[in-house]
ZAMARGU-4260 file (C-alpha; in steps of 0.2 Angstrom, whole numbers, plus 5000, padded with zeros to 4 digits):
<rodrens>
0) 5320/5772/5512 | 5321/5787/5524 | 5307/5780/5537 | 5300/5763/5540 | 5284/5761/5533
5) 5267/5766/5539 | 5261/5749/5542 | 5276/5741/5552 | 5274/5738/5569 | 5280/5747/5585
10) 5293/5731/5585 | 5297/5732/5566 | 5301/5750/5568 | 5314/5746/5582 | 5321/5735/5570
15) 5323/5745/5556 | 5331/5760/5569 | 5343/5747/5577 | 5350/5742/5559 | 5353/5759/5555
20) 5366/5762/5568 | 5373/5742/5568 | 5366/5736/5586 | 5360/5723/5594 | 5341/5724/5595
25) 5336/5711/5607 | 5317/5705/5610 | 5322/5691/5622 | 5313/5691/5639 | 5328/5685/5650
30) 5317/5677/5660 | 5320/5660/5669 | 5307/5650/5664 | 5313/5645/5650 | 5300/5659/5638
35) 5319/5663/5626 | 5320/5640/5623 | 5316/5643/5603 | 5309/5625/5607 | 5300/5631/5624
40) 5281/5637/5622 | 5271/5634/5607 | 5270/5653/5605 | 5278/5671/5608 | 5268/5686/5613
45) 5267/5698/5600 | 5281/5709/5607 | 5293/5698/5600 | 5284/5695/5580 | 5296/5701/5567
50) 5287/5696/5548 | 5302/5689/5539 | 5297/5701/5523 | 5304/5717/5537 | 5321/5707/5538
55) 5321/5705/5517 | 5317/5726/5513 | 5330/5730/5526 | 5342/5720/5520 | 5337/5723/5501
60) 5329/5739/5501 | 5335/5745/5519 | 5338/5764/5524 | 5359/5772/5526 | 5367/5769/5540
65) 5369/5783/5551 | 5383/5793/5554 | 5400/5784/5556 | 5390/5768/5560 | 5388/5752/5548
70) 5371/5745/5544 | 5370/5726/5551 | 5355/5716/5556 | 5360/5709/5574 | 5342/5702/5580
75) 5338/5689/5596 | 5324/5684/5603 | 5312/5686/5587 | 5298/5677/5582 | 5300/5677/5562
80) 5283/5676/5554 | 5282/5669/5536 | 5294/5666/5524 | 5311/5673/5522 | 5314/5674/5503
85) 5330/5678/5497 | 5335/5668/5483 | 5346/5677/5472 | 5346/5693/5484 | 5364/5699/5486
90) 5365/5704/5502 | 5379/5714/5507 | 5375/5717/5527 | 5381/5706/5541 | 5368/5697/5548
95) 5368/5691/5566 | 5354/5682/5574 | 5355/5673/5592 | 5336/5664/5599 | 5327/5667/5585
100) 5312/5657/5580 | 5306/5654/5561 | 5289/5650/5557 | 5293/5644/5539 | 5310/5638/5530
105) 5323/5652/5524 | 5327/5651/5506 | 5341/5659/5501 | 5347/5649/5485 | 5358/5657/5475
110) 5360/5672/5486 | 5377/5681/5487 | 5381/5686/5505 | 5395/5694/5515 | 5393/5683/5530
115) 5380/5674/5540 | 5379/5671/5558 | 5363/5661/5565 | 5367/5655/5581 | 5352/5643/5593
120) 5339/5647/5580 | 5323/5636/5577 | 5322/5636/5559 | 5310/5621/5550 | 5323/5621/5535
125) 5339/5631/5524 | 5337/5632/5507 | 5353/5639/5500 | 5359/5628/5486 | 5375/5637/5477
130) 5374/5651/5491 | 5389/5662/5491 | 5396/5671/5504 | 5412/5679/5506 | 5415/5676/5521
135) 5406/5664/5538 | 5394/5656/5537 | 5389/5649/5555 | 5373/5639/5562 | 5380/5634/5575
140) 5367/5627/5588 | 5354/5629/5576 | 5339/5616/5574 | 5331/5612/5559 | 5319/5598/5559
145) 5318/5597/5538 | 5336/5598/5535 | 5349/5609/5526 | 5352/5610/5508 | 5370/5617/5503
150) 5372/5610/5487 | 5385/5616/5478 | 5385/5631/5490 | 5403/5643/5489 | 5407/5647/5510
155) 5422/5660/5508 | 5429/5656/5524 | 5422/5645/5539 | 5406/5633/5537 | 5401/5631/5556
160) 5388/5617/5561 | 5392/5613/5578 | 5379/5608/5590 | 5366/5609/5576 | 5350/5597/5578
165) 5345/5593/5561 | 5332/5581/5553 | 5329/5575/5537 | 5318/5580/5520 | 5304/5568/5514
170) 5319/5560/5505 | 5329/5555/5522 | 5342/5569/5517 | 5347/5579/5534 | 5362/5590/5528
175) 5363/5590/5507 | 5378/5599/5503 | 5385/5589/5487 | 5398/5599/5478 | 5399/5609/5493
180) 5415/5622/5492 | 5421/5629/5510 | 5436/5640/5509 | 5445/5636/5528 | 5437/5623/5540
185) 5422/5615/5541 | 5416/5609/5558 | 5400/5599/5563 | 5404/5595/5579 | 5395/5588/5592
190) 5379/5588/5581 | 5363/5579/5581 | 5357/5572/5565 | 5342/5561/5560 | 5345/5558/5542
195) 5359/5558/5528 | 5374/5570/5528 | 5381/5572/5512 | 5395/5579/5505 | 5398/5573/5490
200) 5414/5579/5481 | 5416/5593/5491 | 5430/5602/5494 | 5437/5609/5510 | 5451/5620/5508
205) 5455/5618/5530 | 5451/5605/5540 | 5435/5594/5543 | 5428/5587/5560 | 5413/5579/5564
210) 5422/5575/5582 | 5406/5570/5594 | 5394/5571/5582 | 5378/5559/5585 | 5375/5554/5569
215) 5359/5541/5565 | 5352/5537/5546 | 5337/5533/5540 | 5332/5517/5531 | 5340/5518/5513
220) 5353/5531/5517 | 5371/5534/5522 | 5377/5539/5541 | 5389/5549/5529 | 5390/5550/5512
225) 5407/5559/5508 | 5412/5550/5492 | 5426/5560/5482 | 5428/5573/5495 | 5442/5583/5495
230) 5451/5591/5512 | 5467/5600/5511 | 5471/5599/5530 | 5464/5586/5541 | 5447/5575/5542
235) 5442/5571/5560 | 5429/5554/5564 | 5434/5557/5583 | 5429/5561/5600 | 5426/5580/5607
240) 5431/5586/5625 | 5414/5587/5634 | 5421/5604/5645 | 5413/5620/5638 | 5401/5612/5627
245) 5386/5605/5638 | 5380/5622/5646 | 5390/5636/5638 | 5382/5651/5630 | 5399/5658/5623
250) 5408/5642/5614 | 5402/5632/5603 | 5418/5627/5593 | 5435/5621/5594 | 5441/5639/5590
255) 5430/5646/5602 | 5431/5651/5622 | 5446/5643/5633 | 5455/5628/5629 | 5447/5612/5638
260) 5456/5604/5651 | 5465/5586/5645 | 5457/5578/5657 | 5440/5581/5654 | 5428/5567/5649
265) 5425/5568/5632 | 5410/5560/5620 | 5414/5549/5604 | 5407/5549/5588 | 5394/5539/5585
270) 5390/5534/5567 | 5374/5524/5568 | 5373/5518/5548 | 5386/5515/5535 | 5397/5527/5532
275) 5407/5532/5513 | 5421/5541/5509 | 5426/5532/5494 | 5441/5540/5483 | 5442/5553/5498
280) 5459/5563/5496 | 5465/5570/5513 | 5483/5578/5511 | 5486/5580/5528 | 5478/5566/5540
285) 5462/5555/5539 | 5463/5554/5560 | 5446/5541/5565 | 5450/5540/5584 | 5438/5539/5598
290) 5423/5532/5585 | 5409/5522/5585 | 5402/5514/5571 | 5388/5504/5574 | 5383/5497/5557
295) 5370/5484/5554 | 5369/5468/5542 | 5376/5475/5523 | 5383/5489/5530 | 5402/5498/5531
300) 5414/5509/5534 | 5419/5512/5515 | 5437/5518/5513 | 5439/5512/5495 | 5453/5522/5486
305) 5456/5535/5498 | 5473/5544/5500 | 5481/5551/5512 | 5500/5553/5520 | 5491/5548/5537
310) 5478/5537/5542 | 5476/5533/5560 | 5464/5521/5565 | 5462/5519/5584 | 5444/5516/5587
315) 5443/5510/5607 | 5430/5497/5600 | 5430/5491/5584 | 5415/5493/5571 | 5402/5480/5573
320) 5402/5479/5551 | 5416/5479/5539 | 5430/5490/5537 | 5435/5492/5518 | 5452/5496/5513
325) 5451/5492/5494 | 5464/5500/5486 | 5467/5513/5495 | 5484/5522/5496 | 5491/5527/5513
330) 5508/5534/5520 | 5510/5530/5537 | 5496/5518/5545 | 5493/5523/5564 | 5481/5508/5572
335) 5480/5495/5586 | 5474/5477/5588 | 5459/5482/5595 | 5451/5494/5582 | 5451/5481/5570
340) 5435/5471/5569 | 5436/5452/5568 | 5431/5437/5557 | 5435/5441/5542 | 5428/5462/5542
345) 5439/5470/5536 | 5443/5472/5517 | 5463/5474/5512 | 5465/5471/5494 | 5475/5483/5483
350) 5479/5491/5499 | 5497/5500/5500 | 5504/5508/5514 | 5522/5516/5517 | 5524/5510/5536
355) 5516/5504/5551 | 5515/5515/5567 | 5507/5506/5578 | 5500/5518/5594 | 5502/5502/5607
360) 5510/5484/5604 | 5506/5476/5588 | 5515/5459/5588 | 5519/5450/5570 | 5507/5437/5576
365) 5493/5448/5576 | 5497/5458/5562 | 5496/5441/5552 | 5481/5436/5559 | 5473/5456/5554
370) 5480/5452/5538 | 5473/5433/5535 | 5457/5439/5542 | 5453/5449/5529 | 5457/5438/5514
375) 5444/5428/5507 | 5455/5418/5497 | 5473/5417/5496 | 5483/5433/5488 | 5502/5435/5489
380) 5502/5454/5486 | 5494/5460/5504 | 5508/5448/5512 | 5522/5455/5501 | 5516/5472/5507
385) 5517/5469/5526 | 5536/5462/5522 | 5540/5477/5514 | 5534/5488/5526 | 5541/5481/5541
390) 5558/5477/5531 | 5558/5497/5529 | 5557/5499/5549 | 5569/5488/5550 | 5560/5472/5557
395) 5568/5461/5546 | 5563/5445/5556 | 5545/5451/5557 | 5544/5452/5539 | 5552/5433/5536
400) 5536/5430/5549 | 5526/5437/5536 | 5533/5427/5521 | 5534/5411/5531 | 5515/5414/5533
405) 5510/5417/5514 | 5518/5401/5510 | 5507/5390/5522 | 5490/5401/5516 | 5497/5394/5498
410) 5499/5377/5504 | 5479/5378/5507 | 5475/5382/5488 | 5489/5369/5480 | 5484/5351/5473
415) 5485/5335/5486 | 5503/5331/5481 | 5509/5349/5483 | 5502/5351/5496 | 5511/5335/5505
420) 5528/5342/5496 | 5525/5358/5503 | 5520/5350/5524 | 5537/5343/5519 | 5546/5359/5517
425) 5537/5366/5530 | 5542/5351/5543 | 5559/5352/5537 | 5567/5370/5532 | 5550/5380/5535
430) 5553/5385/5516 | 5571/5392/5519 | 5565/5405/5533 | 5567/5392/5549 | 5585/5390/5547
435) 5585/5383/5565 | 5575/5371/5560 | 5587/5365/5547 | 5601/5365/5556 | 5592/5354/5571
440) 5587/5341/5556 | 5605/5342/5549 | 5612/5339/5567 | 5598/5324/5565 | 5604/5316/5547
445) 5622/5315/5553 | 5617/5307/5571 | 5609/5295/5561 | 5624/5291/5548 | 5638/5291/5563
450) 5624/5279/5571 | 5624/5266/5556 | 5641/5269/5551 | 5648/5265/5570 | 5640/5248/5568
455) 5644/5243/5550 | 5663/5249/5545 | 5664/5246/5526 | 5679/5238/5519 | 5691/5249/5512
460) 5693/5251/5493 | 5711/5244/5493 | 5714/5231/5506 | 5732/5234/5505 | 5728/5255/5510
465) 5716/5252/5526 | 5714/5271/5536 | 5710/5271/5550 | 5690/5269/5553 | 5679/5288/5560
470) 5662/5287/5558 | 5657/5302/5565 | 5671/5312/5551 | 5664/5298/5536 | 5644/5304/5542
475) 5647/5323/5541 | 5656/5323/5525 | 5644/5317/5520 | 5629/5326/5525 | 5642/5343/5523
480) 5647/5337/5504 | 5656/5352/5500 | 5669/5346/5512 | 5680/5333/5516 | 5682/5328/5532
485) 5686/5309/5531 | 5699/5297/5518 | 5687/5293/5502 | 5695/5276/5503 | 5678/5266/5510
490) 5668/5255/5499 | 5650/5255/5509 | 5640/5239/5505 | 5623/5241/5494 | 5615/5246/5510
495) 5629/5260/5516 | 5627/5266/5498 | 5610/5271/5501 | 5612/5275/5517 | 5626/5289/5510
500) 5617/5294/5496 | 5602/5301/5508 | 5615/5310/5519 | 5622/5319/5504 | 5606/5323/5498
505) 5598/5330/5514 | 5615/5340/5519 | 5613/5350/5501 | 5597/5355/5505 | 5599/5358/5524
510) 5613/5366/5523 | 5609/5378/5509 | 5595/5385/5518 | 5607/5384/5535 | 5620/5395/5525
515) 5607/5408/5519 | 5599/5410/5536 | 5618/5416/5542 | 5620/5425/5527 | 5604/5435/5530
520) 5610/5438/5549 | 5626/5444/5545 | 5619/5455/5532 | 5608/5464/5544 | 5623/5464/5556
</rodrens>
């Protein structure tokens, strides 16, 4: 195509000379009252109408580029009238539009592409199901008030959503992008969304951030639906620096503009829904910091099978639903007391971790008490875990806690008479992990031996062979039967007998579990 045709417009025809030689054609009015908002006045004057079949021919049937210039449509301020229907096109020109308003949905399903920029445009919906693109594809600050529809779309390099406003389909579905494959990062920052994102054994082959995202479902739906994802890098469920963001034209991304300022205040993310990433696999970091999850009655923060060598879980308050941890496989566990919700929210069974790297004091008391709130019933296995993982950091006594604790819960579950047995052992040794508390009792039994003993001297065996009388040596070998401290030449009556028979009987338990608490000190000394 040599000219434009006869019936395009004075503005078409601009068009079509500005993508011959690759530059900016630019309809907005620059005006201060607002006339460029794509959501501002119900409609733009003529000079501004480009018919979305003009952006199709030109970018399927457009004319060469002139000399030494490349053929790119880079359009703002455009009122696009009609339809744009690209599905299956393969379009092989880069595509920039900036404050461009769409009268009906893009389709582009199935289309090949090179990459696609469409920054702060007002488009009712994307249709680009199993899209391919070799390269970006952004829509960043875009609106689209009936969704997005990525499924099992193929982004060669960057997928950028930030600041996006998006609603959802008849279906309550905002962003459908199930089997979505982006090549590097994936951002939906600081985005707006009324309706479901899903993602859906996706796979992210950079990093993943919905930081400062507002994100509110619809009756029936997921917050997030990320079941089975996969992400190469890092997810983030976190808050985003506020600097640069509010009234920027020029960033609109992490990777975008100066760095922000530590300082700066900074908005959370806010989950208003239940939220899935069941069997997620994360191989660098699963970081939720700085979230809200505000989830009502049946609703929760699903983290079912996941895997990942990092999850850090510092929320600065805790989700008002339940956390769920069920089976999932982590290496090093980054939280803090306050993260957690209470009363029995949180879900641990099956769940392994590595270690514990606590971001602020985490005593064994309330670590317990994390782990006992979220039994239902009583399991040795999460207990047993704790142990381990604190006996790896080298907090042996914590993870004696820990044990001490699962044989209490036990108690709770045993018949009456075990249970009495087991108040018993608990009163007298603490099940062998209070050696303290043994020794103070065997301190006790041989008070009370030299006490009887001091006031009722047996006779001696051999009249003719009396030793000299010691209560206090006769009591402690007795209550210490693998020594002995006193002449075995006493014959107690029937009443010393018994009296003698308990010491020895207490001093084998006591001071078993006395010796193996020392055992246990010198072992870690």
């Amino acid at each position: 195509m040599e000219r434009p045709p006869e019936d395009w417009t004075a503005v078409e025809r601009g068009l079509w000379e500005a993508f011959r030689h690759g530059e900016l054609y630019d309809l907005r009015s620059r005006r201060e009252d607002g006339e460029d908002d794509v959501l501002g006045p119900a409609e733009w004057p003529e000079s501004r109408h480009v018919r979305a079949e003009v952006l199709a021919t030109l970018l399927l049937d457009g004319p060469p580029a002139a000399s030494g210039r490349v053929a790119s449509i880079k359009l703002s301020g455009a009122y696009v009238t009609g339809p744009l229907r690209l599905a299956g096109a393969r379009i092989e020109q880069y595509v920039e539009l900036h404050d461009c308003r769409f009268e009906k949905k893009v389709l582009i399903s199935e289309a090949q592409a090179s990459t696609l920029r469409l920054i702060r445009c007002l488009i009712p919906r994307l249709e680009a199901s199993r899209l391919v693109t070799e390269g970006d594809l952004h829509l960043a600050r875009c609106i689209f008030p009936q969704g997005i529809r990525l499924t099992d779309a193929k982004i060669g390099t960057d997928l950028l959503l930030n600041q996006a406003s998006i609603g959802g389909d008849k279906f309550g579905r905002a962003l459908a992008a199930d089997g979505l494959k982006v090549q590097q990062d994936c951002e939906i920052e600081r985005a707006f969304v009324h309706g479901e994102v899903s993602l859906r054994t996706a796979h992210i082959g950079g990093r993943l951030s919905f930081r400062g995202a507002q994100l509110h479902a619809v009756p029936g739906r997921y917050c997030l639906n990320l079941a089975h994802i996969a992400v190469v890098n890092t997810m983030y469920l976190g808050g985003s620096l506020d600097g640069g963001w509010a009234d920027s034209h020029s960033i609109y991304g992490d990777g975008y503009g100066a760095p922000v300022p530590v300082d700066s205040p900074s908005t959370p993310l806010r989950c208003f829904g239940g939220v899935r990433l069941v069997d997620g696999r994360f191989e660098n970091a699963l970081l939720i910091t700085h979230a809200e999850f505000h989830l009502a009655e049946g609703q929760e923060l699903s983290l079912r099978r996941i895997q990942t060598p990092e999850l850090r879980f510092t929320c600065h308050t805790p989700p008002t639903g339940k956390v769920s941890l069920s089976r999932a496989r982590i290496g090093n566990l980054v939280d803090n007391p306050a993260s957690w919700p209470q009363d029995g929210h949180v879900g641990l069974s099956g769940f392994t971790y590595e270690s514990l790297r606590p971001d602020r004091p985490f005593s064994v008391e309330q670590r317990i008490a994390w782990l006992e709130g979220a039994l239902g019933e009583y399991q040795p296995e999460p207990y047993e875990q704790l142990a381990a993982a604190l006996r790896r950091d080298g907090r042996d006594e914590d993870a004696r806690e820990v044990l001490y604790a699962k044989h209490r819960r036990r108690r709770t579950t045993l018949p009456l008479l075990s249970r009495l047995w087991g108040r018993l052992q608990d009163a007298t040794v603490g099940y062998g992990y209070r050696p303290g508390r043994a020794a103070l009792w065997l301190l006790l039994a041989w008070a009370v031996g030299t006490a009887w003993f001091a006031t009722h001297e047996p006779a001696p065996l051999k009249p003719d062979e009396k030793a000299t009388w010691n209560p206090y040596l006769y009591s402690l070998s007795k209550v210490i039967p693998l020594i002995n401290l006193a002449p075995d030449t006493w014959n107690p009556d029937r009443t010393g007998q018994f009296v003698a028979a308990a010491l020895v009987l207490s001093g084998w338990v006591l001071a078993t579990t006395v010796v193996a608490g020392a055992t246990r000190m010198l072992q870690r000394g």
